[in-house]
C-alpha positions in Angstrom: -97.3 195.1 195.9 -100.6 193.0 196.5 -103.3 193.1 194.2 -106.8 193.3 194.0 -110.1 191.0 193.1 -113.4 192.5 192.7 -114.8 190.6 196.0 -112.0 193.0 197.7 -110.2 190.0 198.5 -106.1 191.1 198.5 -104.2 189.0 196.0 -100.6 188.5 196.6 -97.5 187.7 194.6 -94.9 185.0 195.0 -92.2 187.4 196.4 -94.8 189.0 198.6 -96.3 185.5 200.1 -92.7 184.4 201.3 -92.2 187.9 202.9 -95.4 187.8 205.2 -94.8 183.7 205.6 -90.8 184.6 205.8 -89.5 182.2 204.3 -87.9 181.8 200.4 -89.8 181.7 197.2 -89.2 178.5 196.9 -91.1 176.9 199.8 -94.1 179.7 198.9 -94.2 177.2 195.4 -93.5 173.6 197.3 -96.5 174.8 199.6 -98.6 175.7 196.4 -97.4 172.4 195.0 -98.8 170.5 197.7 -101.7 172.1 197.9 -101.5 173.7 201.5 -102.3 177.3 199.8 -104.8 178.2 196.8 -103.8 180.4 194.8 -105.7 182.2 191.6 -104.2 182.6 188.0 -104.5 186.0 186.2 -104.6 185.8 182.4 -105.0 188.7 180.1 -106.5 188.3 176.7 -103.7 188.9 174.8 -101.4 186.9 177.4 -99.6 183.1 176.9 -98.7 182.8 180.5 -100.8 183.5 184.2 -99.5 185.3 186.9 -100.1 183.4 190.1 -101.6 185.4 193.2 -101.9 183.5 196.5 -105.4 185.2 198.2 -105.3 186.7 201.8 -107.9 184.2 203.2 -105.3 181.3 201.5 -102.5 182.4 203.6 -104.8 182.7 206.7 -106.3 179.6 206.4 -102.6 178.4 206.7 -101.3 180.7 209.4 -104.4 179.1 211.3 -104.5 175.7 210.5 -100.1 175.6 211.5 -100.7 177.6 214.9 -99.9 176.3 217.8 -99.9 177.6 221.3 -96.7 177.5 223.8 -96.6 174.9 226.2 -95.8 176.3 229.9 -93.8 173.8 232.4 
């Protein structure tokens, strides 16, 4: 379930990322990795680790910038 910022910006998990991008997990964090998405760290207060949320505009700005259009013969 995606999450919220106060801008209104939609915040997405890990599992959620890889669902709309379909592919695994695992390529959701190599692409985080390399730096091809941004992503935002949640930390409560009373927290030791962040919960990593990959933003709406992040996965569009990938979508967009990996687009191409078909080639007709």
């Amino acid at each position: 379930m995606p999450h919220s910022e106060r801008s209104g910006t939609t915040l997405h998990t890990i599992p959620a990322t890889a669902r709309l991008l379909g592919c695994h997990r695992s390529h959701v964090y190599r692409l985080i990795a390399r730096g091809e998405l941004r992503v935002t760290d949640i930390k409560s207060p009373t927290s030791t680790r962040t919960k990593t949320r990959v933003p709406d505009s992040s996965i569009q700005e990938y979508s967009d910038r990996h687009a191409r259009t078909a080639v007709t013969a």
